[in-house]
N, C-alpha and C positions, 0 to 999 in steps of 0.2 A: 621539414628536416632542419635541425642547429645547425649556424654556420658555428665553424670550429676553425683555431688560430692554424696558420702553418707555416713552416722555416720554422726558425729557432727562435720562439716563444711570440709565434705572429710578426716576423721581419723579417722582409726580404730577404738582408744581408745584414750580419753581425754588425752592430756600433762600431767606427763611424762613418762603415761604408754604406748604408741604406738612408742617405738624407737628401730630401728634394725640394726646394722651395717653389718650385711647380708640376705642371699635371705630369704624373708617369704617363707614357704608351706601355698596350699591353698585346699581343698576337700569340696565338698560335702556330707553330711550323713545325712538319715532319715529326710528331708526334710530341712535340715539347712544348712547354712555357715561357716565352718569352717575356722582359720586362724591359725598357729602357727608360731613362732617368736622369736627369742634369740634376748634378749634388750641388750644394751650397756656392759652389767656385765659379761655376756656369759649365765646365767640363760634362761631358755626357757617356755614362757607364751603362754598360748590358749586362744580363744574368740571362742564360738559359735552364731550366730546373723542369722537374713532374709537376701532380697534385700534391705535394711533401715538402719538397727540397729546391732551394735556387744553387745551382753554383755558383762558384768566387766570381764577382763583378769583373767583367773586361773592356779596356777603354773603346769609348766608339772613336773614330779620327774627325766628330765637327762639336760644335757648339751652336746651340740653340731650342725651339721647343720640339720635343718627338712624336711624331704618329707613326703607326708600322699598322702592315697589312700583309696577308699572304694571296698569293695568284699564283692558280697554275703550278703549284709548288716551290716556287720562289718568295723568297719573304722581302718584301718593299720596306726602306724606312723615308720617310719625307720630312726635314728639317727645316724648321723656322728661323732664320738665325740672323743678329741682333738689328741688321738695318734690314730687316722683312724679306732678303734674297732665300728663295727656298731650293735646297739640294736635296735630291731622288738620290738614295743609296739601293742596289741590290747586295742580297748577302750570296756569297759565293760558297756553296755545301762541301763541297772539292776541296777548295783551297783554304775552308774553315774562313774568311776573310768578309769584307767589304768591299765592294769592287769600287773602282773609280767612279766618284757622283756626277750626276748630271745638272747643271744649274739651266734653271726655268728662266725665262728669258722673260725679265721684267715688263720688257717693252709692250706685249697684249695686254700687261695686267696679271700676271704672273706673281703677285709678291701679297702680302700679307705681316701684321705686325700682331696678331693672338691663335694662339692653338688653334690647327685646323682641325677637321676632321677625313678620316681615310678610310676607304671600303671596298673590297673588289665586289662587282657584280657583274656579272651576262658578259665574264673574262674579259673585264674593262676594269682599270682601276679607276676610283672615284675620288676626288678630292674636294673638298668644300672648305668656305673658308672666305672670312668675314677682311672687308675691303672698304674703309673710308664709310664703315656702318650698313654697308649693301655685301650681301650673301651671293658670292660667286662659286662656282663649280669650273673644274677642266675636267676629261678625261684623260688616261694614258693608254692607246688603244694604239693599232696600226693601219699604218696610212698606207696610197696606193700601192708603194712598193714592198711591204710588206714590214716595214721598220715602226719599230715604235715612236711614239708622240704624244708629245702631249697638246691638244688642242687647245685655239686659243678660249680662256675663258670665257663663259658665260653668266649673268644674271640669274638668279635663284629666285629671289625676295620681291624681286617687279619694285614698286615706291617704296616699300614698306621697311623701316631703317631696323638695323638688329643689334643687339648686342652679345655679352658672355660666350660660348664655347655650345658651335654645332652637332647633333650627335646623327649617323647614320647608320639606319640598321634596314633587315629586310621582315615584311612584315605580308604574310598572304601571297607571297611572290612580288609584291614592289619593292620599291627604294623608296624610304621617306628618310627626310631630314627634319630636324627640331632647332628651332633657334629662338630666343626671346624679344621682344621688342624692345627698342630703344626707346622707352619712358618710364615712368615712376609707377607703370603697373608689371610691369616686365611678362606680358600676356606671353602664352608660349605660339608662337607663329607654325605651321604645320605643313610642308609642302611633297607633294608625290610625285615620283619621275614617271614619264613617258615615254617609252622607249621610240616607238615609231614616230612620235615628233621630236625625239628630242628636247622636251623641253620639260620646266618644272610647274605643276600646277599646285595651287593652295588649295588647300584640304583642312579638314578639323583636325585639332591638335590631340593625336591620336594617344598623347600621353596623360590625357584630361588635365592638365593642370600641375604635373608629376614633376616638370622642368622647369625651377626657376632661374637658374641660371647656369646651369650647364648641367648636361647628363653624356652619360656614356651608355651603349645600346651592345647588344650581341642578339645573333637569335641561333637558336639548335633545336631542329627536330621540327614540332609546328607550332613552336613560340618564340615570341620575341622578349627581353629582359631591360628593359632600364633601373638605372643607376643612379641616384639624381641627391641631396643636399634640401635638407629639410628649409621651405620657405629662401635658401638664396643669400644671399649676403646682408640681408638685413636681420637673421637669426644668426647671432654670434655660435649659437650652441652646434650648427652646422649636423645634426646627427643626418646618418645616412641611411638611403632606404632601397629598395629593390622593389620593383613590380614587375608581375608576367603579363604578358598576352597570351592568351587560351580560349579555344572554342568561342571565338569573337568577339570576347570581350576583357578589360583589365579587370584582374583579381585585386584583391586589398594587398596595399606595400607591407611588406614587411621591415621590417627594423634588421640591421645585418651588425647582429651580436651589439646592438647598442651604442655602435662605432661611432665616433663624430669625424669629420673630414676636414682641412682647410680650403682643400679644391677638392672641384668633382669629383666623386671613385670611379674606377675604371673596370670593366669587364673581359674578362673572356672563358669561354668553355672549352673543358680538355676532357676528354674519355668519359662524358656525365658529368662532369663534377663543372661547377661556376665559381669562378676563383674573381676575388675581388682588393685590386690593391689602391691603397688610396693613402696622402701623406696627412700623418696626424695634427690636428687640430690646436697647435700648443709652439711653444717656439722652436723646438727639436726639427717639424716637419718629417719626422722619422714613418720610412715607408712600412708601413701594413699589409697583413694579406691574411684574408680571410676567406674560407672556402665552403661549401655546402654539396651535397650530392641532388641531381634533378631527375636522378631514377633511383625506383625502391630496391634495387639489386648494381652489384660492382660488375662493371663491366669484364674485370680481369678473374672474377672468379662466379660467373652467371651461372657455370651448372651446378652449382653445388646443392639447388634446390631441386634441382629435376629426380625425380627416382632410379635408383640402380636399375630396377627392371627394364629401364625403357631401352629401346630397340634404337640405335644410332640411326639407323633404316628408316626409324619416325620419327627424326628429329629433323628441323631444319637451321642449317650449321652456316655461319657465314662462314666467308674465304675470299682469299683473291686470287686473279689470276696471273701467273708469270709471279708469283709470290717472291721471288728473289734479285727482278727485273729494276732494281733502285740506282739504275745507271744514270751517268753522266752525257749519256748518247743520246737524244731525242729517242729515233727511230729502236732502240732496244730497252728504253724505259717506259714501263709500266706501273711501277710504284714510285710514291715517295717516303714510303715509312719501313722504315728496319720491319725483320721478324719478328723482333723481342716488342718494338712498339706497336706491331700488328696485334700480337697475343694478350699486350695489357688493352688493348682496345678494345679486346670481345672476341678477335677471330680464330675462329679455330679448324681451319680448312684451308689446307696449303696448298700450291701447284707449283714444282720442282721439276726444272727441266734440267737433265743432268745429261752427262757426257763424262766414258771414261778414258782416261788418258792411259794410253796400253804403253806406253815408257814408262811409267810408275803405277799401273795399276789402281790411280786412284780415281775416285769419284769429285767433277768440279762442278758450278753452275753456268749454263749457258743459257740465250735467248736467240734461238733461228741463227742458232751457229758462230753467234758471237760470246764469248766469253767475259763473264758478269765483272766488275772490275778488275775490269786490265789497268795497265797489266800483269797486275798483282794476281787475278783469277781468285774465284771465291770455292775453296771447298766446300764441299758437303758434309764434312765431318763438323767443320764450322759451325754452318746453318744447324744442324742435329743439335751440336751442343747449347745454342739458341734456345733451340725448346726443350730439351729438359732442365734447361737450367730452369726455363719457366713452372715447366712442371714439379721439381722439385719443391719449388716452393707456393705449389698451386694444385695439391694432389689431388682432390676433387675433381679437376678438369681432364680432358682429352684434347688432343690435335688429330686432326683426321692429315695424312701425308701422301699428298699423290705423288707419284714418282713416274714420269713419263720420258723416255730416251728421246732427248733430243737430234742425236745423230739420226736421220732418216735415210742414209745414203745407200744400207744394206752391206756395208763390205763388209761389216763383220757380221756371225750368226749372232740369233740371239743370247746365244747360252754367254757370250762374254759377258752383254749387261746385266744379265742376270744373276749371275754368279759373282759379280763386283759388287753389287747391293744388298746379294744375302751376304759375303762374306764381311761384309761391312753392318750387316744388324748382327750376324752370328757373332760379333767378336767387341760387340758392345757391350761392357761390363754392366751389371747391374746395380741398381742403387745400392747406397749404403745399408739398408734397411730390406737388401733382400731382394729386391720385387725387383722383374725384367723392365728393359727402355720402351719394348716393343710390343705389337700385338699386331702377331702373323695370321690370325687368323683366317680362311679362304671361305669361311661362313660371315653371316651380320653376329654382330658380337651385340650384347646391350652395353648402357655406359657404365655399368657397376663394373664390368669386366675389362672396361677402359680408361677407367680413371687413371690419371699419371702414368699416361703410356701414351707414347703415338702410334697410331693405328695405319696399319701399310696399306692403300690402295693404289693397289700394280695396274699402271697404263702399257706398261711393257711386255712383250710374250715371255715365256719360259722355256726350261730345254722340252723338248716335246716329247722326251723319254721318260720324263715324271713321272711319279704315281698323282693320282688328283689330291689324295692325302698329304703329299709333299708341299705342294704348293705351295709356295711364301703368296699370302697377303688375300686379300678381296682381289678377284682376277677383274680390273674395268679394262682389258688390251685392245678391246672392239671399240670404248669409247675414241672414234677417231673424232680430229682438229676440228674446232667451229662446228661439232654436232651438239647444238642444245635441247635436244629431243629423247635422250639415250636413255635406255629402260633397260634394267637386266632384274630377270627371274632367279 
């Protein structure tokens, strides 16, 4: 597949804010794109954006080279900054911010004067990064009381002296790193972590030859992707290339839109797509970003090839669970991604735990009785308008919407929740174009008859004086908690 420009005319950020006289970092977090980037001045500027669009640059508070990484739903930035003292930033979701850094404590050997590189793996952060021409590693992991740390460093490289820009990715379930040798052959050096030792062993340079002087790595799915700068800095022409890992072996590089680099291009993958941003090759250093798709179908509109006839019944739908659960609580969060970035991601199978509030009659979201950002509380007319906003502009598709009472306490019958939830579908206008928000039906519906519509799947009882005809939605009320065995006829 072509990679194709993206921003405004393949730039990050409109002239003359997208200029970098060294390497961008690039991460993904909570369903976005991230870029950061020292402009010409040494200052250092963010953009969060999709596979499309970056928004307006915002200043970061340090100076120096950036790596970023995400863990555990936290996104890590690590700064290099100008006399080799390195600053751990977390970014704060809540407060939109940067928390206060933590500076690495030179005295183990903590410090560094060239771009490192940064990786979470086995919920440890990883950091490598070239020391006096010998290739050290710490982790960020916790210690016996449970507090984070960063350990003291250790040796990577063993004799073997390095130079240029580390790249770490995961490959078959390892960690391997790439770094080149420190002589006029610049051989690319190869090493594999161990987890039960601890330690790094040297391996073959699993990029064949790919790295000559610095590469940037991602992997998604069951490959891995290097980034690498044709020949290194002794080809002025710097063009840039891509190679996968697949089914055990590297495929031929590709040429990524013909692009030439000054520094290494950078990687990351968002919703399928591998987005590639790198500073141009010419005295501007103006950032780039080029992108390509690594599946034959978009994640945000997967069913539109499937047939009308097929039976939702036979389909297998992802989802998540506690779908609404994107709290700042440890113990009540279960996601990190909005519903609208769940939906461009592929998912289409929600779990809503709702509670209604009999002072106003309306419908909110909760998790085992806690209510979803407090203490604002998150409506359910909210979440709904989430996904048809999606739908609307995704008509082909369906949401499958489970709706499970989260109050379990019984003080009230059930006809209250159920009567808050129809009168809350019954009194959903329908699109512009005519067509209902919902599909009540108490039968399997196929997807022809659910396209741009969310489909009710009631975990809830009903009033018990119903006719069965009546029924709002697919009746799942037997599926009770932690049964993943539940079959219904």
């Amino acid at each position: 597949m072509a990679w194709i420009s993206r921003g405004q005319s393949g730039f990050v950020q409109d002239t003359p804010n997208g200029h970098t006289s060294a390497v961008p970092a690039m991460a993904t977090h909570r369903g976005s794109l991230w870029c950061l980037w020292s402009d010409p001045s040494g200052d250092l500027y963010y953009a969060i954006g999709d596979n499309d669009t970056f928004q307006t640059r915002v200043r970061f508070p340090d100076q120096g080279i950036p790596v970023m990484a995400e863990l555990l739903g936290r996104l890590h930035a690590v700064i290099v900054r100008a006399d080799g003292e390195i600053g751990h930033y977390e970014y704060n979701d809540a407060e939109k911010d940067w928390d206060v850094p933590t500076i690495l404590d030179k005295g183990p050997g903590l410090w560094t004067n060239t771009t490192p590189a940064l990786m979470s793996h086995n919920n440890n952060l990883i950091l490598v990064y070239i020391q006096n021409s010998y290739l050290y590693y710490s982790t960020w992991t916790l210690d016996s009381e449970n507090k984070p740390i960063w350990k003291y460093p250790q040796e990577v490289s063993g004799i073997s002296k390095v130079s240029g820009i580390p790249a770490l990715f995961v490959l078959n379930g390892d960690l391997h790193v790439l770094c080149s040798s420190l002589d006029e052959d610049h051989t690319i050096l190869g090493f594999k972590y161990s987890l039960p030792e601890d330690v790094w062993n040297s391996c073959d340079d699993v990029s064949e030859g790919k790295a000559a002087q610095g590469v940037s790595a991602t992997s998604y799915g069951g490959s891995a992707f290097l980034a690498f700068q044709e020949n290194g800095p002794g080809d002025t022409s710097h063009v840039i290339y891509m190679s996968e890992y697949k089914d055990g072996m590297w495929h031929p590089q590709e040429a990524i839109a013909d692009q030439a680099s000054f520094d290494p291009p950078q990687l990351a993958v968002l919703n399928g797509r591998i987005n590639c941003i790198f500073n141009s090759n010419d005295e501007d250093r103006k950032l780039l970003w080029y992108s390509r798709s690594l599946l034959d179908y978009s994640l945000d509109s997967w069913m539109a090839e499937i047939p009308d006839d097929t039976l939702l019944s036979n389909m297998t739908i992802p989802g998540t669970h506690d779908s609404c659960a994107e709290s700042n609580i440890p113990f009540v969060r279960t996601q990190y991604l909005s519903i609208k970035s769940q939906l461009i991601a592929g998912l289409r199978f929600l779990d809503l735990r709702v509670r209604v509030h009999t002072e106003d009659g309306q419908l909110y979201m909760y998790h085992g009785g806690i209510p979803i950002n407090m203490p604002f509380y998150l409506k359910f007319d909210f979440v709904m308008q989430e996904v048809f906003d999606f739908l609307s502009q995704h008509s082909q598709e369906t949401v499958l919407i489970s709706i499970n009472n989260d109050d379990t306490s019984g003080k009230e019958p059930p006809s209250v929740f159920y009567s808050a939830v129809a009168k809350h579908i019954t009194s959903a206008p329908p699109y512009p174009f005519g067509e209902p928000r919902w599909l009540t039906s108490n039968a399997p519906s196929t997807l022809g008859d659910a396209r741009g519509k969310a489909v009710l799947l009631r975990r809830y009882k009903c009033e018990e004086d119903l006719a069965p005809e009546e029924k709002m939605g697919l009746d799942l009320s037997g599926w009770t908690n932690g049964n993943i065995r539940i079959e219904f006829r």
